[in-house]
Steps between C-alpha positions, in 0.01 A plus 500: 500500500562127575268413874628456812598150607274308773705262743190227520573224840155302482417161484519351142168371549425869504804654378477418120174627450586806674839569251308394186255790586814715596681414218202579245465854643914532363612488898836349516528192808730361672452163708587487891465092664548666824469793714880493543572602113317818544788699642760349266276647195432802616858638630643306170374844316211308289232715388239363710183743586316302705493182665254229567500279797339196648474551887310128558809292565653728730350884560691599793836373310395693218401811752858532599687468159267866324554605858936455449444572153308845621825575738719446203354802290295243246148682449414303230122398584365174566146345431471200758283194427345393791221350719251722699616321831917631430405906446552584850852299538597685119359865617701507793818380373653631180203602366560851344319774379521426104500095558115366472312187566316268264279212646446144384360378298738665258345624158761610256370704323434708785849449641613668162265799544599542863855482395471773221291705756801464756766585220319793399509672795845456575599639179264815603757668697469887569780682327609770716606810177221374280705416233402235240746154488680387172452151387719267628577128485404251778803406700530445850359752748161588247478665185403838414151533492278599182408889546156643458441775379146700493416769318264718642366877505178561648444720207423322179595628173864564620624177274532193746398267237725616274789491734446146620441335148805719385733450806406072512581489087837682569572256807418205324651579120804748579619367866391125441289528823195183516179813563171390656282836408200477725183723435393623808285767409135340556323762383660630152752244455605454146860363497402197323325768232788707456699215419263333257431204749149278467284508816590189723508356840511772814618406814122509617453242239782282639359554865154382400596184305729397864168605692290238263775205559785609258868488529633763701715751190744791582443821287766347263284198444260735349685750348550557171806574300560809241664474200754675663580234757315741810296253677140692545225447773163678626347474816147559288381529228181710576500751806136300647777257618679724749323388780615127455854629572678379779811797551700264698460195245592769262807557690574199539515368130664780387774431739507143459543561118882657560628180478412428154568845340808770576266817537174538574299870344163580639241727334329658734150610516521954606345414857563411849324158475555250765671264214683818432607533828590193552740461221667821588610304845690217216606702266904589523422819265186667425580758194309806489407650143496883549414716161582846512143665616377567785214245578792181458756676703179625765411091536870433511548691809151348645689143419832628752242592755330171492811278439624683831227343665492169355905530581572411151681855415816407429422253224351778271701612216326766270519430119492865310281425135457707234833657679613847366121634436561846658580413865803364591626144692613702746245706602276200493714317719457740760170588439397143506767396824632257257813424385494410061593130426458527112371775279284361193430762240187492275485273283231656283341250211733242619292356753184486286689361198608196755207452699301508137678138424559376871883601560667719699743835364756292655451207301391643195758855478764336717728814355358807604521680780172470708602070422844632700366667745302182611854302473637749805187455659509143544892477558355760835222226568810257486811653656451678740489763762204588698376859503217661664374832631724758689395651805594816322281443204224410756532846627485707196254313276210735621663808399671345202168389327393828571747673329509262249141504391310736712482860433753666579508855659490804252764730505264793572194468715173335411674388141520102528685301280355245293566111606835375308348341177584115478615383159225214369541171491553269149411186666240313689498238705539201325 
């Protein structure tokens, strides 16, 4: 996904410096002499996502033009250059809510990092039915963004790994999707070991070179690339390094990696961290692997509860593994509240034959049918609909789960019936 373009009206004294940075982080520019070529540009249709202005010459002038431009419908934000002495005159005249103000002297590479800050969250927009966005080209009016998608369960064991090194290699080899996978789980994480992947630089090790006087790098500056074509990051390497992560920088460079990739799948570590947290609030799906026993479909109901609160419900979506092991999608789904996106059956030896030589069943058995069920998964992650929990599933989970795995009542008095036996599972986490 090409980058937005940046509308640049500086001084050239200042100006070229400030488009050689822009143009080096793959931002497309465009030049305005004058205030008075803003509005042409921006109601010609170009696909500008942000403009940057020089208020010295003239603030109050410029004041009025974002202030017509604001009447007109344009919200396209602007990041005004300026001294400290013209803030007031900018503030109270067209100065709007996603517009910002940079002081002289100018630094440029700053500028750049302020501008991708800005950028980023105007492309965060809340999406109202949860659904995930396609890919779609940049053209007037902003592109689709990137999706991320998390995997989580607070229950480990239940396959997230294997689902988000699966579902990236199907995205990336069988729907021609660019994949950032990003290991999340800073406790157990072992993407980068299930696909046969060397040890290399975390995004703690990234933050600490910047800290000592490094170059600032995005998680796909760091990130390493699988022979498959997934691009692969950690946020450690070792879980002593927790406590050096920021979960908002986290956010942050997660989301400011959709423009150089077309999804985004997050690995998940099973708990309610405060980086966990914080990327449920970006992420436009968070799939939830549910296996067919109770202590998965127990922590799956736990998650609805929880995602109520956080108010991040309606972007679950519960993926059924080892499907058809003695209880039913259905009666999941409404045990869990949860409506199914994708059923992956078990894959047995599969997953232990790939992982032995760093590939994924995808990749290396593209032909059978676990491989196929991860296709319809990702075409889901891809196309379309939201789902989410029904008030009527809500009401009945209780006594569903009850039925479903408690004991039930015995036909004649003071006989109980045995717990339903659950069929075992042929594959681990991977």
């Amino acid at each position: 996904m090409r980058r937005p373009t940046i509308a640049v009206g500086l001084p050239p004294s200042e100006r070229d410096d400030v488009v050689q940075q822009l143009t080096e982080a793959e931002f497309g520019t465009v030049i305005l002499e004058h205030v008075d070529e803003l509005a042409p540009a921006l109601l010609a249709g170009l696909p500008i996502g942000l403009v940057i202005l020089d208020a010295t010459a003239d603030p109050r002038g410029l004041a009025d033009t974002l202030s017509r431009l604001r009447a007109d419908g344009v919200t396209v934000p602007a990041l005004i250059v300026a001294e400290a002495a013209q803030f007031d005159v900018i503030h109270d005249g067209g100065f709007g809510p996603d517009d910002e103000v940079a002081l002289r002297p100018v630094d440029p590479d700053g500028i750049r990092w302020r501008a991708e800050a800005m950028l980023i969250r105007a492309q965060v927009v809340e999406q109202a039915d949860g659904g995930v966005m396609s890919r779609g080209p940049v053209e007037a009016g902003w592109a689709s963004r990137s999706p991320i998608v998390a995997i989580f369960n607070p229950k480990g064991g239940v396959g997230k790994t294997t689902i988000a090194t699966n579902l990236a290699a199907a995205l990336q080899q069988r729907r021609d999707r660019r994949v950032l996978l990003v290991d999340a789980d800073t406790v157990t994480g072992h993407v980068g070991l299930s696909l046969g992947m060397d040890a290399g630089r975390t995004m703690v090790d990234a933050w600490r070179d910047q800290d000592d006087g490094g170059p600032a790098e995005g998680i796909l500056d760091f990130a390493a690339t699988h022979a498959s074509g997934i691009r692969v990051a950690e946020l450690v390497s070792n879980p002593l390094a927790m406590p050096l992560l920021n979960a908002e920088r986290v956010a942050e460079n997660i989301m400011a990696a959709r423009w150089g990739v077309d999804v985004i799948v997050v690995d998940l570590h099973p708990s309610y961290s405060e980086v966990n947290q914080t990327i449920f609030g970006i992420a436009d799906r968070i799939l939830v692997p549910v296996t067919p026993d109770l202590p998965a479909i127990r922590a799956a109901v736990q998650l609805g509860e929880v995602a109520d609160e956080l108010g991040v419900r309606n972007r679950l979506g519960m993926v059924v593994n080892r499907a058809n092991s003695g209880v039913s999608v259905k009666q999941m789904e409404e045990a869990v509240g949860l409506t199914s996106l994708a059923t992956i059956r078990s894959g047995g030896m599969l997953f232990v034959r790939a992982a032995n030589v760093g590939r994924t069943v995808t990749d290396m058995f593209p032909k059978d049918p676990v491989s196929l069920d991860f296709e319809a998964l990702a075409d889901r992650v891809l196309g379309l609909e939201a789902t989410g929990s029904g008030a009527e599933a809500d009401k009945r989970r209780t006594s569903i789960l009850s039925g479903l795995f408690g004991r039930k009542r015995a036909d004649q008095a003071n006989q109980p019936q045995p717990t339903q036996p659950m069929a075992a599972s042929s594959s681990g986490e991977a």
